[in-house]
ChimeraX commands (.cxc) that place a marker at each C-alpha (Angstrom):
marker #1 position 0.00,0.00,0.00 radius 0.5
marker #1 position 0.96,3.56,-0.78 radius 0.5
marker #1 position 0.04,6.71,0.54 radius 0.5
marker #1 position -1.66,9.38,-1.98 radius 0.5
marker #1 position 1.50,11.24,-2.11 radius 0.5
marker #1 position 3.15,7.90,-2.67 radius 0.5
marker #1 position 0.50,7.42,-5.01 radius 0.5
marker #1 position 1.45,10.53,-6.87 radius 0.5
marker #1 position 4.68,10.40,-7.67 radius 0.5
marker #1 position 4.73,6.73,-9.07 radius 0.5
marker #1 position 1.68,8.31,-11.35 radius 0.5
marker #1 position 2.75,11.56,-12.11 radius 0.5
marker #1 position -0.27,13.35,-10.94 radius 0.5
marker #1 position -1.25,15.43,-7.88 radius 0.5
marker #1 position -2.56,14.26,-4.80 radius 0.5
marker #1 position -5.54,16.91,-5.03 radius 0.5
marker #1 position -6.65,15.03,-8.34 radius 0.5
marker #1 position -6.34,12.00,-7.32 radius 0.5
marker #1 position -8.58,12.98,-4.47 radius 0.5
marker #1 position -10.86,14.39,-7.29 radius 0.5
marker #1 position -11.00,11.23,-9.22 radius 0.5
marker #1 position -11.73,9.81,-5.35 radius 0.5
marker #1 position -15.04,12.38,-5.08 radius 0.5
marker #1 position -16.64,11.63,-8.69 radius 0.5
marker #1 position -16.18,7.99,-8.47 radius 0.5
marker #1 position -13.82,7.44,-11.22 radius 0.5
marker #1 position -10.87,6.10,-8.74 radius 0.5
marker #1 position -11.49,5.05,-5.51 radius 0.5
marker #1 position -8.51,4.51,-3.14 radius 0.5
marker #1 position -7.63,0.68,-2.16 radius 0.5
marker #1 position -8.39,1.49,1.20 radius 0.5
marker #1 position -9.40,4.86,3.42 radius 0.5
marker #1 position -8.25,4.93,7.08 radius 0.5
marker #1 position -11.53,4.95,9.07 radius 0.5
marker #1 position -9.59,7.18,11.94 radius 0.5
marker #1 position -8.21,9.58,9.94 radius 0.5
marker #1 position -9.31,9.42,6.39 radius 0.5
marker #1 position -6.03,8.89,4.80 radius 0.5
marker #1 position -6.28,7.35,1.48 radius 0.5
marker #1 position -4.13,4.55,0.94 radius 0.5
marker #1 position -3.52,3.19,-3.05 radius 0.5
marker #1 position -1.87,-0.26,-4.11 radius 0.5
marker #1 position 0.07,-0.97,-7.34 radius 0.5
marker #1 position -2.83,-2.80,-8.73 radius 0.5
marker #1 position -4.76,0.55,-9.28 radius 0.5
marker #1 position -1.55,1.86,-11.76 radius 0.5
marker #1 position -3.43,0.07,-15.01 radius 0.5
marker #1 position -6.57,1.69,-14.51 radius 0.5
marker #1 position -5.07,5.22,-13.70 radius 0.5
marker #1 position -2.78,4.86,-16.99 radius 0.5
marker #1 position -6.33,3.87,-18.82 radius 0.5
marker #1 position -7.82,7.18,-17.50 radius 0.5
marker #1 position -4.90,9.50,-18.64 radius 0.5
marker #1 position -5.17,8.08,-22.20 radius 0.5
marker #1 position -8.65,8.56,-22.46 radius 0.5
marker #1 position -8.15,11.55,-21.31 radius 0.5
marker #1 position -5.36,12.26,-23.63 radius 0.5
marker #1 position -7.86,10.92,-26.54 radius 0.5
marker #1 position -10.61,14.13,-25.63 radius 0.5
marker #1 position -12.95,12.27,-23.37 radius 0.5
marker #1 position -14.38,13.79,-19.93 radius 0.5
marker #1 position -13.76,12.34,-16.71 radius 0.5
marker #1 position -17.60,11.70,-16.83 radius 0.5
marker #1 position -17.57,9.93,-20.16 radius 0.5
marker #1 position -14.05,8.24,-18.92 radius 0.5
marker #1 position -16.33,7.19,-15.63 radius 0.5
marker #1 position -18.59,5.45,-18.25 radius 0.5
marker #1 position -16.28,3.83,-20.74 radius 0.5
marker #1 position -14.78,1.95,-17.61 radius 0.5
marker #1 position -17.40,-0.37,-17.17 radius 0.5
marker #1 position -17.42,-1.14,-20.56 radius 0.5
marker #1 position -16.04,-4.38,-22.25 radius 0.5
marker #1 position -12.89,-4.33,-24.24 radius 0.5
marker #1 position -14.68,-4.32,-27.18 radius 0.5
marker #1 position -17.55,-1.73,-26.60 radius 0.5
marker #1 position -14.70,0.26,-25.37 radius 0.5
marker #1 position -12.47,-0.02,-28.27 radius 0.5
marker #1 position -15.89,0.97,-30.81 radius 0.5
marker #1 position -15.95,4.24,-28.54 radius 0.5
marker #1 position -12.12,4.97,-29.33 radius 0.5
marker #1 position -12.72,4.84,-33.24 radius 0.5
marker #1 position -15.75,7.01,-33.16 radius 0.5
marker #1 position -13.87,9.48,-31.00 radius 0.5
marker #1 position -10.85,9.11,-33.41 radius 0.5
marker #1 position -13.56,10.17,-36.08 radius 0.5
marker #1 position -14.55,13.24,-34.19 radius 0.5
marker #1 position -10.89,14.19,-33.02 radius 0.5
marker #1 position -9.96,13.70,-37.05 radius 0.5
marker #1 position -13.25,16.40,-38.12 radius 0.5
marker #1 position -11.50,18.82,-34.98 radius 0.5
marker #1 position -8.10,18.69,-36.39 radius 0.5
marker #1 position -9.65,19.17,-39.85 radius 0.5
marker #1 position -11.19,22.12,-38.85 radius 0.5
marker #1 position -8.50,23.53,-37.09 radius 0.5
marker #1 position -6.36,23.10,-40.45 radius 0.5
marker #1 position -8.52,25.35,-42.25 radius 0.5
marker #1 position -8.20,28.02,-39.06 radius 0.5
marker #1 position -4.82,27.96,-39.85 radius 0.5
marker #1 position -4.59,28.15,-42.90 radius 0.5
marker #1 position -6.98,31.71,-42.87 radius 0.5
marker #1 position -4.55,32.98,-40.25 radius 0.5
marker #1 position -2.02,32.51,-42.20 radius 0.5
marker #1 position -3.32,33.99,-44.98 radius 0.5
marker #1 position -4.50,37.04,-43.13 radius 0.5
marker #1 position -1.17,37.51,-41.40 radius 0.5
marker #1 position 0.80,37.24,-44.70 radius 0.5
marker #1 position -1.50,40.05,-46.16 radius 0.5
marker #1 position -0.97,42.33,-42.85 radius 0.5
marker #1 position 2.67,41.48,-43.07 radius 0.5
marker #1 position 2.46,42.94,-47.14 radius 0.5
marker #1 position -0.29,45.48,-46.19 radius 0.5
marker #1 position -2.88,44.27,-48.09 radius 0.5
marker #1 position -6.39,44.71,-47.45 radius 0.5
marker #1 position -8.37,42.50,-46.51 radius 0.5
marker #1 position -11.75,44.32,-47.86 radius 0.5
marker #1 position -13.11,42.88,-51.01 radius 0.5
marker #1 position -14.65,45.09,-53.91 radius 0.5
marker #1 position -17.51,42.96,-55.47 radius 0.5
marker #1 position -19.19,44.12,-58.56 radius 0.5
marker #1 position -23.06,42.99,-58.61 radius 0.5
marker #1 position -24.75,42.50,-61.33 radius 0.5
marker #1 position -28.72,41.24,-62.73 radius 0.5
marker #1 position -28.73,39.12,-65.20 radius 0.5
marker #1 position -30.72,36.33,-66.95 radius 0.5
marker #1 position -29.30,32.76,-66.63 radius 0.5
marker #1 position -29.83,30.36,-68.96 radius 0.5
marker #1 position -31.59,26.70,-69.08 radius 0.5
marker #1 position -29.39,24.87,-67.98 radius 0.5
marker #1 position -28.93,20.31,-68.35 radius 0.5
marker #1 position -27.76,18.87,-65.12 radius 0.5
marker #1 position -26.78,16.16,-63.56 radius 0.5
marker #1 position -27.06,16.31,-59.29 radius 0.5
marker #1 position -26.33,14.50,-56.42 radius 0.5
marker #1 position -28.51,15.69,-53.03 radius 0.5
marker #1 position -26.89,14.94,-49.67 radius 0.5
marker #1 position -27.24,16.26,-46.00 radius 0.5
marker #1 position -23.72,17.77,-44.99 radius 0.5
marker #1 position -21.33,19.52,-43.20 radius 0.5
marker #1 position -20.72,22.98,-44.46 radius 0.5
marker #1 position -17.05,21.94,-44.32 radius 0.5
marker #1 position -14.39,21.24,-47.13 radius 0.5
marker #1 position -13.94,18.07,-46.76 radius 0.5
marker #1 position -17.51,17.12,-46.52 radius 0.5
marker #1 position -18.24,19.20,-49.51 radius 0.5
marker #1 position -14.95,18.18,-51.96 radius 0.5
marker #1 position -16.02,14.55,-51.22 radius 0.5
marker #1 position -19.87,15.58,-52.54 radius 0.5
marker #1 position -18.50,16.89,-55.52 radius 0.5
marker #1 position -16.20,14.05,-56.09 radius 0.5
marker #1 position -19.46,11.17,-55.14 radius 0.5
marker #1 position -21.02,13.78,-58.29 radius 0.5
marker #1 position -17.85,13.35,-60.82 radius 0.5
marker #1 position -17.70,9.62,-60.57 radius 0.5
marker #1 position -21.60,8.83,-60.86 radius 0.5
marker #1 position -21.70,11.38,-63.75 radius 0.5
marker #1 position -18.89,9.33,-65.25 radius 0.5
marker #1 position -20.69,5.84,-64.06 radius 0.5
marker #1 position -23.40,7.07,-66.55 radius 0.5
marker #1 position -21.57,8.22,-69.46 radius 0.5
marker #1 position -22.20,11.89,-69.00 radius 0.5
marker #1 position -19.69,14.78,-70.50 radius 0.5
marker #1 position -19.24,18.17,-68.70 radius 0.5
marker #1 position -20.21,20.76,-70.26 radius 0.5
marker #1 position -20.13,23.74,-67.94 radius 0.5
marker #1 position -18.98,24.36,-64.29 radius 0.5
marker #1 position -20.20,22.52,-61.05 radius 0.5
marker #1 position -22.58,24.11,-58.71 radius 0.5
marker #1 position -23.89,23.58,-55.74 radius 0.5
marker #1 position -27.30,24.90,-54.27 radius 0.5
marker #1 position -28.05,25.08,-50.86 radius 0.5
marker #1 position -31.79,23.78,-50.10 radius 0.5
marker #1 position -32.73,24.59,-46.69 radius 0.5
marker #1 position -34.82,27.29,-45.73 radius 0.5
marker #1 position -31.97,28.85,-43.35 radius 0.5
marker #1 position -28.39,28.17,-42.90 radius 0.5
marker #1 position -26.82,25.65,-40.44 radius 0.5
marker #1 position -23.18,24.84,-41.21 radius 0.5
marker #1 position -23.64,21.42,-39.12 radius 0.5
marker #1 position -25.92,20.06,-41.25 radius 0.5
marker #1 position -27.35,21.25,-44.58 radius 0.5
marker #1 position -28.76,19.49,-47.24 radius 0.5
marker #1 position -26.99,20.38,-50.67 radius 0.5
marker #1 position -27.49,19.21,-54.08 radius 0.5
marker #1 position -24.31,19.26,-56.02 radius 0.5
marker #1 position -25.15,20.06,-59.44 radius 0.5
marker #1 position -22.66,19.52,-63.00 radius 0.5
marker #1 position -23.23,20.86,-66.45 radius 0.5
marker #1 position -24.00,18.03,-68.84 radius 0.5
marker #1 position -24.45,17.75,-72.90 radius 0.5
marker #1 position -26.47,14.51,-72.70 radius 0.5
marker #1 position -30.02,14.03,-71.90 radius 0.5
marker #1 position -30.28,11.01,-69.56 radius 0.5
marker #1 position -33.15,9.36,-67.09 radius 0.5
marker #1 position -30.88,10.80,-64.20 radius 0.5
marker #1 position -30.44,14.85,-65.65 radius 0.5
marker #1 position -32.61,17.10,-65.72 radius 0.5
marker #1 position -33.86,20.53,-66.79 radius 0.5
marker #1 position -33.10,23.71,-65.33 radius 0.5
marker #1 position -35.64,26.83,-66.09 radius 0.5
marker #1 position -33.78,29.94,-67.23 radius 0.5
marker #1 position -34.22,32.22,-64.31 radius 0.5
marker #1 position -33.33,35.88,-63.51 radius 0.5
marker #1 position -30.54,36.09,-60.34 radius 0.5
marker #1 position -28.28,39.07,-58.67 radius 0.5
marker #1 position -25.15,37.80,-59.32 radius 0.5
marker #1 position -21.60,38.55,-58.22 radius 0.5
marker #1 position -18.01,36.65,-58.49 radius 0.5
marker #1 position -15.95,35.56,-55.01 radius 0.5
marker #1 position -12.20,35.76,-56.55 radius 0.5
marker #1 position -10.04,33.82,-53.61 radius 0.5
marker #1 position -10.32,31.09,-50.64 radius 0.5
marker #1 position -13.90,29.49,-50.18 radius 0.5
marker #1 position -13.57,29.94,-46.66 radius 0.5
marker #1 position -13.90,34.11,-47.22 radius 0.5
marker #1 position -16.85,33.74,-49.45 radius 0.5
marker #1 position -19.42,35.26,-46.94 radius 0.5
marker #1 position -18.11,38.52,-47.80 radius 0.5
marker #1 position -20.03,38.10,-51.61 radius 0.5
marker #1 position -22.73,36.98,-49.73 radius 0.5
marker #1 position -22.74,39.94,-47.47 radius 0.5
marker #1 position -22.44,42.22,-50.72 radius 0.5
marker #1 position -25.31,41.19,-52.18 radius 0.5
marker #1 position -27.03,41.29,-49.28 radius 0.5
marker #1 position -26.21,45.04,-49.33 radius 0.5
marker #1 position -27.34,45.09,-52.80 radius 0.5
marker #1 position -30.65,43.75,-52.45 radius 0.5
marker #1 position -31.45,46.11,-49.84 radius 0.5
marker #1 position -30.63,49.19,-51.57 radius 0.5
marker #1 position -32.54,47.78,-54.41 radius 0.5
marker #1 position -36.19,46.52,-53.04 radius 0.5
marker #1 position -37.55,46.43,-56.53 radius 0.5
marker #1 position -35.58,42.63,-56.30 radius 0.5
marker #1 position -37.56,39.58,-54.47 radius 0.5
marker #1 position -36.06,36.76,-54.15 radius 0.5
marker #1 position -37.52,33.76,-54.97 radius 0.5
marker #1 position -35.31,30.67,-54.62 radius 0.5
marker #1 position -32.02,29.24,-52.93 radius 0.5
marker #1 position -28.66,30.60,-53.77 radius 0.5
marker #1 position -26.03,29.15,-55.83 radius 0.5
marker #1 position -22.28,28.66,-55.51 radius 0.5
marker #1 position -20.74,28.50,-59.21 radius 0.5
marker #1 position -17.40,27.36,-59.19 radius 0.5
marker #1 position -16.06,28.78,-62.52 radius 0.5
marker #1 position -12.38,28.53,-61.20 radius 0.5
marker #1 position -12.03,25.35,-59.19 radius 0.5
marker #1 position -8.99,23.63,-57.10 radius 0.5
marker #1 position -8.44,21.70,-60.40 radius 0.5
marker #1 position -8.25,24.68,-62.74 radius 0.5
marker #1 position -5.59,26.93,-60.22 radius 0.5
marker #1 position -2.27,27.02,-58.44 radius 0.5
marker #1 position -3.44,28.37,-55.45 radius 0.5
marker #1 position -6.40,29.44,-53.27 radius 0.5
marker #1 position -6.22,33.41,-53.82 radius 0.5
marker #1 position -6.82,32.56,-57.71 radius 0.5
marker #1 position -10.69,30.57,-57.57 radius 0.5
marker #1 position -13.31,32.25,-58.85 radius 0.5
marker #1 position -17.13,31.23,-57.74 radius 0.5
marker #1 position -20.33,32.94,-58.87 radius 0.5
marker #1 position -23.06,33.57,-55.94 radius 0.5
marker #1 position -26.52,33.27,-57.49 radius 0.5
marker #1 position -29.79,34.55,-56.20 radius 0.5
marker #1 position -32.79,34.15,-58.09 radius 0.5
marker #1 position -35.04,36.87,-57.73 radius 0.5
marker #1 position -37.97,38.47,-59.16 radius 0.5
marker #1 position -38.06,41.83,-60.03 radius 0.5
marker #1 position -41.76,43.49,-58.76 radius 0.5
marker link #1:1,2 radius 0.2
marker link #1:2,3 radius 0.2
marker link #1:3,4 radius 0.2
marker link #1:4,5 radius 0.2
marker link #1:5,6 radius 0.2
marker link #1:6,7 radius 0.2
marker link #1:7,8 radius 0.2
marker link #1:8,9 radius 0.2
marker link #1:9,10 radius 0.2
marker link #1:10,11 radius 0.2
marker link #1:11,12 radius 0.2
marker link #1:12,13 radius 0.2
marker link #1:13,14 radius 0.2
marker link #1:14,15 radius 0.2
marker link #1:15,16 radius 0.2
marker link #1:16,17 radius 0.2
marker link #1:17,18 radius 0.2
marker link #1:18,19 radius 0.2
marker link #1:19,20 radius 0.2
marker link #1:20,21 radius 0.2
marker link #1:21,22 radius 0.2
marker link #1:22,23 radius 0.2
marker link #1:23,24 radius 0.2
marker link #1:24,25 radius 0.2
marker link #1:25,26 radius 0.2
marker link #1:26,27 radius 0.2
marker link #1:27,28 radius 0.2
marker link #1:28,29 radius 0.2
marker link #1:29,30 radius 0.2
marker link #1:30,31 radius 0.2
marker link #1:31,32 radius 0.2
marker link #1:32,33 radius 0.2
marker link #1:33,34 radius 0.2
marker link #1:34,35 radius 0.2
marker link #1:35,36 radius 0.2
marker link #1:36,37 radius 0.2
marker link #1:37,38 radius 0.2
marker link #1:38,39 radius 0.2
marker link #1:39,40 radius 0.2
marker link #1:40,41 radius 0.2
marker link #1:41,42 radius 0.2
marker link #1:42,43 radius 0.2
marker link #1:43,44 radius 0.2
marker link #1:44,45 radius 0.2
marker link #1:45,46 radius 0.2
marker link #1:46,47 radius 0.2
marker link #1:47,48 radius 0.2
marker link #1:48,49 radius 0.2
marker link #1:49,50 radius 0.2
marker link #1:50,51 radius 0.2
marker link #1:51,52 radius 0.2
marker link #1:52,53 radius 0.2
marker link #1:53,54 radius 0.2
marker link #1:54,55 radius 0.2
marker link #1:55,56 radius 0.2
marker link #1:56,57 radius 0.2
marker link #1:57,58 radius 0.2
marker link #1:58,59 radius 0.2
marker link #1:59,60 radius 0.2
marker link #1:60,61 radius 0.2
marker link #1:61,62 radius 0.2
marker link #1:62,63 radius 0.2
marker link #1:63,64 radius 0.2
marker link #1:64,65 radius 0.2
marker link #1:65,66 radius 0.2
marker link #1:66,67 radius 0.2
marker link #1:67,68 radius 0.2
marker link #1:68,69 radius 0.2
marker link #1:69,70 radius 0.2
marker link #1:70,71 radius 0.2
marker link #1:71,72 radius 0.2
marker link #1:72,73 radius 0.2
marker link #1:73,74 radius 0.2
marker link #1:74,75 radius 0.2
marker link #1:75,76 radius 0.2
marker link #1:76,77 radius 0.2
marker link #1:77,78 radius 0.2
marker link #1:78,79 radius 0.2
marker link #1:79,80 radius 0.2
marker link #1:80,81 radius 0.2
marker link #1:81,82 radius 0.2
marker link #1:82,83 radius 0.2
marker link #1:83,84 radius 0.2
marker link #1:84,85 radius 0.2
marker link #1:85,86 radius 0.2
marker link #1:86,87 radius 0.2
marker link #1:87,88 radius 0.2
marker link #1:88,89 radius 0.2
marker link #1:89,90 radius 0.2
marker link #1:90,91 radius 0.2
marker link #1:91,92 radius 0.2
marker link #1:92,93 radius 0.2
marker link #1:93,94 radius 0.2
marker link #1:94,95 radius 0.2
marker link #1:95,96 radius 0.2
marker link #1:96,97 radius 0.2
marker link #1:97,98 radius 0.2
marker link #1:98,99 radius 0.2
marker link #1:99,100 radius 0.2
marker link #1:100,101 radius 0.2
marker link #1:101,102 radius 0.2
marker link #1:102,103 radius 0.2
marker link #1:103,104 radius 0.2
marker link #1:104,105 radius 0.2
marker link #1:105,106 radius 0.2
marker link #1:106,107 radius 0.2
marker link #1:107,108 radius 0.2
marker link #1:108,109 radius 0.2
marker link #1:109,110 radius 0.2
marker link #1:110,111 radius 0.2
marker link #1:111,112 radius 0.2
marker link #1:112,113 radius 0.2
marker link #1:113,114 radius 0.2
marker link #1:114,115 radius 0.2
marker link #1:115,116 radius 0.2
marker link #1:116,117 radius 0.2
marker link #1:117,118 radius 0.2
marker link #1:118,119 radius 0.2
marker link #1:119,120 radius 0.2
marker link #1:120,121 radius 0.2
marker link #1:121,122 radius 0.2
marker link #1:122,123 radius 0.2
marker link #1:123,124 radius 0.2
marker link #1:124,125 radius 0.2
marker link #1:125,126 radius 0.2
marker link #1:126,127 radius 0.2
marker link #1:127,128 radius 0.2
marker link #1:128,129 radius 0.2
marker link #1:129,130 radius 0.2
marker link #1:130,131 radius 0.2
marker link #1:131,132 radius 0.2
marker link #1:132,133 radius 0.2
marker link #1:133,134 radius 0.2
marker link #1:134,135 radius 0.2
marker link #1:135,136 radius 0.2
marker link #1:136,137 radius 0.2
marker link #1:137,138 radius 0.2
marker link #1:138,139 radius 0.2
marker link #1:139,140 radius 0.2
marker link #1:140,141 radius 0.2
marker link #1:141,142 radius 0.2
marker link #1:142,143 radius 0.2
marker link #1:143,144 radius 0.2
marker link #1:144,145 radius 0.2
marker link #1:145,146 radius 0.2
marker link #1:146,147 radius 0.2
marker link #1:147,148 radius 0.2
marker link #1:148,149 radius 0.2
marker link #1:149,150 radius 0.2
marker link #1:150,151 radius 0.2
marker link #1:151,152 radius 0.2
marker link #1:152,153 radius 0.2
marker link #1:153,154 radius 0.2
marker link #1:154,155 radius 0.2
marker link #1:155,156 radius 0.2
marker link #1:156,157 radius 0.2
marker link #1:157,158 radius 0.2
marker link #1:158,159 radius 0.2
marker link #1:159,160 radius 0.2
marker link #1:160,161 radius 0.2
marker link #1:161,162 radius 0.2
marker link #1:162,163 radius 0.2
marker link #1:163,164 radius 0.2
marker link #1:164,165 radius 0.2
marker link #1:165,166 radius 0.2
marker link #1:166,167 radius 0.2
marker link #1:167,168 radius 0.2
marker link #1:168,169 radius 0.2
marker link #1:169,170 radius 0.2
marker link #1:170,171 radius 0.2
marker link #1:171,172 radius 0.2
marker link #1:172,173 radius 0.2
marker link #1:173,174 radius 0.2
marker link #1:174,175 radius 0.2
marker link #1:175,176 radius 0.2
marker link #1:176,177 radius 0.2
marker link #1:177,178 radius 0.2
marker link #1:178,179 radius 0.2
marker link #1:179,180 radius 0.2
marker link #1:180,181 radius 0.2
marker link #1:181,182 radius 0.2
marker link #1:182,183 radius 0.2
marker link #1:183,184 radius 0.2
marker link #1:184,185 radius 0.2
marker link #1:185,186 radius 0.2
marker link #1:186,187 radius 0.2
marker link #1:187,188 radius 0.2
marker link #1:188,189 radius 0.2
marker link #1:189,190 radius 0.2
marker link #1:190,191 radius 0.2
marker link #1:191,192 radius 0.2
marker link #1:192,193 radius 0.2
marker link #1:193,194 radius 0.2
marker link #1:194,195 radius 0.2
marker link #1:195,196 radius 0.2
marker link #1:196,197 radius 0.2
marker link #1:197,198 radius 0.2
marker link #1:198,199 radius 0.2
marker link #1:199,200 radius 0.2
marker link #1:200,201 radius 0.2
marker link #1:201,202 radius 0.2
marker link #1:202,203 radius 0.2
marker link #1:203,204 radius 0.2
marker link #1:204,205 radius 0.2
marker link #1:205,206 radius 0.2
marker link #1:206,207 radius 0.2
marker link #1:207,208 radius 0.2
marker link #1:208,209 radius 0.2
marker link #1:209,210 radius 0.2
marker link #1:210,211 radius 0.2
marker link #1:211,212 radius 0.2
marker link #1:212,213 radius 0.2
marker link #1:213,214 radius 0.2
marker link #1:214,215 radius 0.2
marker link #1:215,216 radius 0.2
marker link #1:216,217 radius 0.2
marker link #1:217,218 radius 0.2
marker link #1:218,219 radius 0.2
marker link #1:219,220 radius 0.2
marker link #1:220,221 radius 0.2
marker link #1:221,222 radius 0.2
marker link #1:222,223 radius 0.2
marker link #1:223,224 radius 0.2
marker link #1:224,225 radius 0.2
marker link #1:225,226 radius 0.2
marker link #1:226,227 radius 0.2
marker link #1:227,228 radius 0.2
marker link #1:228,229 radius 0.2
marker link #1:229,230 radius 0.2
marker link #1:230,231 radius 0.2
marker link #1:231,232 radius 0.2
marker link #1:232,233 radius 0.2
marker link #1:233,234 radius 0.2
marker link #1:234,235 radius 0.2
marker link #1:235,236 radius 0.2
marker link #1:236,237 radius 0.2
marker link #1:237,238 radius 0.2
marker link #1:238,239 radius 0.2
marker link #1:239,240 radius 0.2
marker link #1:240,241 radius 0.2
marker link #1:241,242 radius 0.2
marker link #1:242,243 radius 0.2
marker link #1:243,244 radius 0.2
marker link #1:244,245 radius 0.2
marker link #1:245,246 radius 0.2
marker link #1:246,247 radius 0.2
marker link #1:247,248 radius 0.2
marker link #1:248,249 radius 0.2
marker link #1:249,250 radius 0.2
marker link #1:250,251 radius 0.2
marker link #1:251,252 radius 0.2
marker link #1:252,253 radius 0.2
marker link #1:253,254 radius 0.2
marker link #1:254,255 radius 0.2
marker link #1:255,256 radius 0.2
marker link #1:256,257 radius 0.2
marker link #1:257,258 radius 0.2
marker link #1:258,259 radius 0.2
marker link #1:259,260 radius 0.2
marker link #1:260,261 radius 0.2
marker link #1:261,262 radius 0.2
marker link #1:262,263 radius 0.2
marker link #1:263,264 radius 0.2
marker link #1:264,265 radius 0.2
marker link #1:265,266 radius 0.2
view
């Protein structure tokens, strides 16, 4: 038997957590001195406190750790890859945060700007032949690139040539990054059981030149637009265009994507 600051030292870890591991019921001491309440640990308890600190390490709470403990090897090891799933989307996410920073602090660092001039404009689009694949997502790149690339290979499952850019049309009625349904839409020359026809419609239109992840400042602009010019409705969901794509460009600061909104004009 050791004593908690015994305890301690073999586990690098203070006494005052261990006692707080002790009050939520995650690790109880081997034995507790009825006199004086010392806690007393043995060096049976050292696999189960190394078992904590990795699950800890892997994101989980000391109330989900509390949990996963009574859980079988195998139920256990189920929660690790679903959590290695998660932890994956997190570091994902975090790589695009970086990636803006950096951006932003190389054009502070050149003094450039970081306001975007965007030229809007009315205009009638065309009827348009598509071929679309519909899916509730993410409103992230990677759920997005691999929507567009599920929508390249089925177009190319069914024989169909691009004729135009892809597009992709957001359906709900508001916005929610976590989950949105989308329809990824591509430009095709043949008529198939699987295409269909898109009316010609009238939209306010501008052009995002640079990184996806800034293209709320187009949407903002038309925004602005619409407001200053009431005699525009609008009457369906907007449209992201991608006339320059990742395929088509060296780097981020060179895409180009069209914002669509349909409107009517009263």
């Amino acid at each position: 038997m050791f004593t908690i600051g015994e305890f301690s030292k073999f586990c690098c870890i203070s006494a005052r957590m261990l006692r707080h591991y002790d009050h939520i019921g995650l690790l109880h001491p081997a034995a507790t001195d009825e006199q004086n309440g010392y806690r007393y640990y043995d060096s049976s308890q050292i696999p189960t406190f190394q078992r904590i600190g990795k699950l800890k390490r892997y994101g989980f709470s000391l109330a989900e750790i509390k949990r996963l403990l009574t859980l079988t090897e195998a139920e256990l090891n189920i929660q690790i890859l679903l959590q290695y799933e998660r932890v994956k989307e997190q570091a994902a996410s975090l790589t695009e945060t970086l990636t803006c920073m950096e951006r932003d602090i190389s054009h502070f660092k050149e003094g450039i700007t970081m306001n975007r001039n965007y030229h809007i404009i009315v205009m009638n689009t065309p009827e348009q032949r598509v071929f679309s694949v519909k899916r509730t997502i993410a409103i992230r790149a990677r759920d997005i690139h691999g929507l567009i690339s599920d929508l390249m290979a089925q177009a190319k499952e069914r024989g169909l040539h691009r004729t135009g850019p892809c597009q992709l049309v957001y359906m709900g009625s508001e916005f929610n990054e976590d989950m949105m349904e989308v329809e990824a839409q591509l430009q095709v020359a043949e008529a198939h059981p699987d295409t269909k026809l898109l009316p010609d419609s009238l939209s306010v239109t501008t052009i995002h030149q640079g990184p996806l992840e800034e293209i709320h400042t187009g949407y903002q602009a038309i925004c602005q637009y619409l407001e200053e010019h009431p005699e525009y409705q609008l009457t369906g969901i907007s449209i992201e265009r991608y006339l320059k794509d990742e395929t088509m460009v060296s780097s981020a600061e060179e895409l180009e994507t069209a914002i669509l909104f349909p409107v009517v004009k009263a």
